[in-house]
C-alpha positions as CSV (number, residue, x, y, z in Angstrom):
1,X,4.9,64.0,76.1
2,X,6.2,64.7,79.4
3,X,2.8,66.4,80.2
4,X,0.5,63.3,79.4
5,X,0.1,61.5,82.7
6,X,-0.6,64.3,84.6
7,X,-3.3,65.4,82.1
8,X,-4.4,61.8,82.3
9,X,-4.5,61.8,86.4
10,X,-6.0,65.1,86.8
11,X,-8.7,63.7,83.7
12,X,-9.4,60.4,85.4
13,X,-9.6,62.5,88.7
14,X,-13.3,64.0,86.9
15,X,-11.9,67.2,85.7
16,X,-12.1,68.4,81.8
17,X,-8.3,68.6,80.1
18,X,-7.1,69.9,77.3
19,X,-3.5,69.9,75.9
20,X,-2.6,73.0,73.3
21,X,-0.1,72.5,70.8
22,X,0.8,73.3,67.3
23,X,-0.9,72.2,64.2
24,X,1.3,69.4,64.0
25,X,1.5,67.7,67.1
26,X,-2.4,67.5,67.6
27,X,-2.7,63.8,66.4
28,X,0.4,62.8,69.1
29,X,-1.9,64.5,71.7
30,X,-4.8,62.8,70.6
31,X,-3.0,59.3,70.2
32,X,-2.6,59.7,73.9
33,X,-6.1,59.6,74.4
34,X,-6.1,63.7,75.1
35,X,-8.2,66.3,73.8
36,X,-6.3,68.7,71.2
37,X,-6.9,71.9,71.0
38,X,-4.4,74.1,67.8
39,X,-2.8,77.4,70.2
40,X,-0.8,78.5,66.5
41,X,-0.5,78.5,63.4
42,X,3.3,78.2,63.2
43,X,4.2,75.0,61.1
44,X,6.9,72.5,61.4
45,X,9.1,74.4,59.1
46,X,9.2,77.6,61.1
47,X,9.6,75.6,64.4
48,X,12.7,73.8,62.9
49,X,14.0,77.0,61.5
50,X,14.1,78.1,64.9
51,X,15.0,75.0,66.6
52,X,18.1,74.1,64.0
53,X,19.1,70.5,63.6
54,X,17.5,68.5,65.8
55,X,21.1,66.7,67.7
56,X,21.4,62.6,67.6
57,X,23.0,62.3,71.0
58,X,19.1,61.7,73.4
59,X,20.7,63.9,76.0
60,X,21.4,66.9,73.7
61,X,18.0,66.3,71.9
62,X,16.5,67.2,76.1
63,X,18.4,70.2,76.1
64,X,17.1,71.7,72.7
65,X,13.9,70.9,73.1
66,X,14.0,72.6,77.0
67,X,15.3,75.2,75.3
68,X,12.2,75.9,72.8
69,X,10.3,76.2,76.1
């Protein structure tokens, strides 16, 4: 996550964080030592039917996942 130090910083810094995301990316937040909180119900399936086939190349992978946002 991209996002993670930040939270951490601005955690460690005394404030309260918490990191949205979908159903199944709330244990990856909370492996990072960040407090999950579900924002949708959408499921992996309907994110990949949107998303297509995630691309091998780690450059092109950057580029579809900047586009979901």
């Amino acid at each position: 996550f991209s996002h993670a130090p930040l939270a951490t910083a601005v955690r460690n810094a005394g404030h309260q964080v918490l990191m949205g995301g979908i159903e199944w990316v709330l244990p990856n937040i909370a492996s990072v030592g960040l407090a999950p909180v579900k924002i949708s119900p959408v499921s992996m399936e309907e994110v990949s039917a949107f998303m297509g086939a995630m691309p091998e190349d780690p450059l092109d992978q950057l580029k579809a996942v900047g586009r979901v946002y």
